[in-house]
VOBA-811709 format. One record per residue (C-alpha): residue in three letters; x, y, z. Coordinates in steps of 0.001 Angstrom, whole numbers, plus 524288, in hexadecimal, padded with zeros to 5 digits. Example, Ala and Ser with C-alpha at 12.3 -4.5 7.8 and 13.67 -1.06 7.14 Angstrom:
2
Ala8300C7EE6C81E78;Ser835667FBDC81BE4;
//
This chain:
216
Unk3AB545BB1ECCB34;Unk3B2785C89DCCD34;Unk3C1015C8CECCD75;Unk3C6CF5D3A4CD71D;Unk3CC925D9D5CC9D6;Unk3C5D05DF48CBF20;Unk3CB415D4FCCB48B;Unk3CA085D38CCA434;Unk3C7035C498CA3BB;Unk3C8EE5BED8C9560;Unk3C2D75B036C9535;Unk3C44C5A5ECC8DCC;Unk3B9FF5A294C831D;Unk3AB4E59FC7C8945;Unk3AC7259356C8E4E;Unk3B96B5908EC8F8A;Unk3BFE558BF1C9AD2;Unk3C6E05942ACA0DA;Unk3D59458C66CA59A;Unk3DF255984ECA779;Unk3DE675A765CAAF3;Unk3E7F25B2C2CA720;Unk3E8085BDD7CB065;Unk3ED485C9A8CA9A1;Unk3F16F5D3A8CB214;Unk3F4895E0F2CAB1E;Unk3FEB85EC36CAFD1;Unk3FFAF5F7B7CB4C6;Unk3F3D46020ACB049;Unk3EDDF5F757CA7DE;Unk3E1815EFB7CA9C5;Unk3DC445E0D6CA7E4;Unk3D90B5E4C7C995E;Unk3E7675E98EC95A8;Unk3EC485DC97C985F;Unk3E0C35D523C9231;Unk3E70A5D825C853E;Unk3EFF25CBDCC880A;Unk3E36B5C220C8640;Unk3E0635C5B0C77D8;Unk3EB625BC88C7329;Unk3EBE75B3AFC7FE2;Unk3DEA85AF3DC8185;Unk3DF745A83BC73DF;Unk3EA965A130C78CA;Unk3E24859DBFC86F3;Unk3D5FF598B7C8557;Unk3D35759578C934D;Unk3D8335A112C99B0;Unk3D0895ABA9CA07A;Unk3D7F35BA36C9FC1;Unk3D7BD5C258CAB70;Unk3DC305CFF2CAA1D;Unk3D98C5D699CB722;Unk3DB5C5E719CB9A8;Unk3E3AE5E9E2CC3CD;Unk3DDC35EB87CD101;Unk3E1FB5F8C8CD1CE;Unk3DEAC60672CC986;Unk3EB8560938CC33F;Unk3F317613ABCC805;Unk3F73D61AD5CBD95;Unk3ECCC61690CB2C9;Unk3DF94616A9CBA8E;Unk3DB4E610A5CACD7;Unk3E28360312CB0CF;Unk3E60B5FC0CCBBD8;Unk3F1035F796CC319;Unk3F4AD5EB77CCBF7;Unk3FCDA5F386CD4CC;Unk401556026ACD4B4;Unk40DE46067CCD049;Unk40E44615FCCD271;Unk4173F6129ACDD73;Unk4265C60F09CDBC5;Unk4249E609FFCE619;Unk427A45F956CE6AD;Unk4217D5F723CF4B2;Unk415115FCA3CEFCE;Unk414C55F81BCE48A;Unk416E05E98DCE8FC;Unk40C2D5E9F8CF220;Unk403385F065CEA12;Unk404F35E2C7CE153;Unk403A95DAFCCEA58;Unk3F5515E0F1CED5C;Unk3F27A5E022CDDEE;Unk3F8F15D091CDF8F;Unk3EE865CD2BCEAB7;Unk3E3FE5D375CE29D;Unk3E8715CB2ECD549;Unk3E9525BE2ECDD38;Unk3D9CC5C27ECE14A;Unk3D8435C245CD28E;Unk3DC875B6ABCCF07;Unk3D6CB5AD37CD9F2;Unk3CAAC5B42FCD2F6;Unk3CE4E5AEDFCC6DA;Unk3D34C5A1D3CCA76;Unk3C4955A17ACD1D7;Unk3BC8E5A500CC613;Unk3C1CC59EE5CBD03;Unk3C7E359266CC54B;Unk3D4E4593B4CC192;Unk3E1F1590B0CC9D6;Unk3EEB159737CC999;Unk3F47C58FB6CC073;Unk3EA9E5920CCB579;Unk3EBA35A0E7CB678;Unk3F6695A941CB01B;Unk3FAA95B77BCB6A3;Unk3FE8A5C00DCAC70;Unk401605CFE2CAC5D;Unk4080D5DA79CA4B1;Unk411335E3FFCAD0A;Unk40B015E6A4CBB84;Unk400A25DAB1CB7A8;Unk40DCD5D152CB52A;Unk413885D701CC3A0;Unk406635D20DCC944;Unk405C35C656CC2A9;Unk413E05C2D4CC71F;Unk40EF65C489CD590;Unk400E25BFD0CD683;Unk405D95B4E6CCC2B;Unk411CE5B095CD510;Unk40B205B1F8CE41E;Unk400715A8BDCE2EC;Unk3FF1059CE7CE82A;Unk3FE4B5972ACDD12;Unk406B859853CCEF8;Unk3FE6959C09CC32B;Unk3FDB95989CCB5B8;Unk407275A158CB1AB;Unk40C235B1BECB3EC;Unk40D285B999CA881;Unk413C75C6A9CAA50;Unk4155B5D152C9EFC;Unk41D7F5DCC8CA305;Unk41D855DCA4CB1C3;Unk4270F5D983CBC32;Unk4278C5D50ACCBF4;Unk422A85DF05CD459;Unk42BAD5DB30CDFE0;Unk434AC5CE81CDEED;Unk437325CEF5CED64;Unk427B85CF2ACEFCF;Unk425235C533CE5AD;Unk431175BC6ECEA4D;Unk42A065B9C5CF52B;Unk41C9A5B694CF1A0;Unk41EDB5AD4FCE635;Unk414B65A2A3CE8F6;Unk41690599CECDB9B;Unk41EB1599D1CCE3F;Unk415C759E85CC33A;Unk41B8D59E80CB44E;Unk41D995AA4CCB0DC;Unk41F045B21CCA499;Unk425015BFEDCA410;Unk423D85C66DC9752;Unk42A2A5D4B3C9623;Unk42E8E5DE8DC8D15;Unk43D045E450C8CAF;Unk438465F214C88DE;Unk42F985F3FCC961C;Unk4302D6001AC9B00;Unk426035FEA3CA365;Unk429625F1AFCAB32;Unk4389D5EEEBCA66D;Unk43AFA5E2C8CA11A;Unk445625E18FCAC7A;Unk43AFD5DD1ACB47D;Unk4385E5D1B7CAC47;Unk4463A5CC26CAEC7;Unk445745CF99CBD06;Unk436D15C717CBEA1;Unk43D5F5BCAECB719;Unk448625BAB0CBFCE;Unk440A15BC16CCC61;Unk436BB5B0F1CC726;Unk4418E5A8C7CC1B5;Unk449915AB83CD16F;Unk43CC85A5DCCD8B3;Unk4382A5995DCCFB9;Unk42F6659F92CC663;Unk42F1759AACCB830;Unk42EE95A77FCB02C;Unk42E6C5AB77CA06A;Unk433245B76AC9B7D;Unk4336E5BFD8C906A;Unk438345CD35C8D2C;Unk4332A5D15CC8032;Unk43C385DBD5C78BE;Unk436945E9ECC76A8;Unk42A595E831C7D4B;Unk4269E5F29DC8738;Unk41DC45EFC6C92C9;Unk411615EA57C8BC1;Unk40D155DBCCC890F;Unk4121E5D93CC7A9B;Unk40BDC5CE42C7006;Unk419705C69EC7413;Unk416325C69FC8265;Unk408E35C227C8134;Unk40CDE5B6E2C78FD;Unk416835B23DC8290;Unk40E205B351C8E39;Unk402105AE99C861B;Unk40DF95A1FDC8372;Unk412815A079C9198;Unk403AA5A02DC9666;Unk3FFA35970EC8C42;Unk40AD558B9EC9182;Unk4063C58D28C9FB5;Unk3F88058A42C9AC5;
//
């Protein structure tokens, strides 16, 4: 079967079942092999688990090298919400693929992403019908509360894992996505890691490698 994105898939060991699936979605002007990187040390750790690493649906903007899930030349917030909200519909495509291929349900599939990836996963992970295994986010934030406020569908964990030195996404955001999960029900993690600019550190990978592991 063909998913609707072009995907990395990293599965388990030949002839092992396959329980659980990670969807790794990368940021802005990356790719499904950027974000791959995180299964060297996880996959050890997750024998059952299929990796997904999609590319964005769209060419990216300013890096026609890499791909984006929405575009962000615009300051503009109308646009860019519903510009994510067409990537959103296009990512829950994707993973009724997934859950069909490999017969999986909601609740045995983690959303994970790094910056723009971690806004989508926050959306996609908390509008479905359905809560998931668990939602991952490294660096990201909430595109639009408001929007978001009103389409929560179920109460996904979820872990939020940023550094304080983030120039890029400011850590702000991480305290501002706390409090809005924490204001409508949702059981959230954090952590802010000291002197760690807007990448996905060894410490981050641990954690989230950690919080994945007890949902499993």
């Amino acid at each position: 079967m063909t998913f609707c994105l072009d995907s990395i898939i990293i599965k388990p060991e030949e002839g092992t079942e396959i329980k659980n699936a990670i969807i790794l979605l990368h940021g802005y002007g990356g790719d499904g092999n950027d974000i791959s990187m995180l299964t060297l040390n996880w996959k050890r750790h997750l024998p059952n688990t299929v990796f997904i690493c999609p590319n964005g649906h769209e060419t990216c903007s300013i890096n026609p090298s890499g791909y984006q899930w929405f575009d962000l030349t615009k300051e503009d917030s109308s646009y860019i919400l519903e510009q994510s909200l067409k990537a959103e519909e296009k990512l829950k495509k994707f993973i009724d693929e997934i859950k069909k291929k490999y017969n999986l349900t909601n609740n045995k599939i983690c959303l994970s992403g790094f910056s723009q990836g971690c806004m989508m996963s926050l959306n996609v992970g908390l509008t479905s019908e359905e809560k998931f295994l668990c939602i991952v986010g490294f660096s990201g934030k909430i595109i639009d509360q408001n929007n978001l406020k009103l389409r929560i569908k179920n109460h996904t964990e979820t872990l939020l894992i940023h550094g304080d030195a983030d120039q890029i996404v400011p850590s702000t955001h991480l305290l501002e996505a706390k409090d809005f999960l924490i204001r409508n029900s949702i059981e959230v993690q954090t952590l802010l890691i000291k002197n760690c600019d807007h990448h996905i550190p060894i410490e981050a990978s641990s954690t989230a490698l950690n919080f994945i592991l007890k949902k499993i």
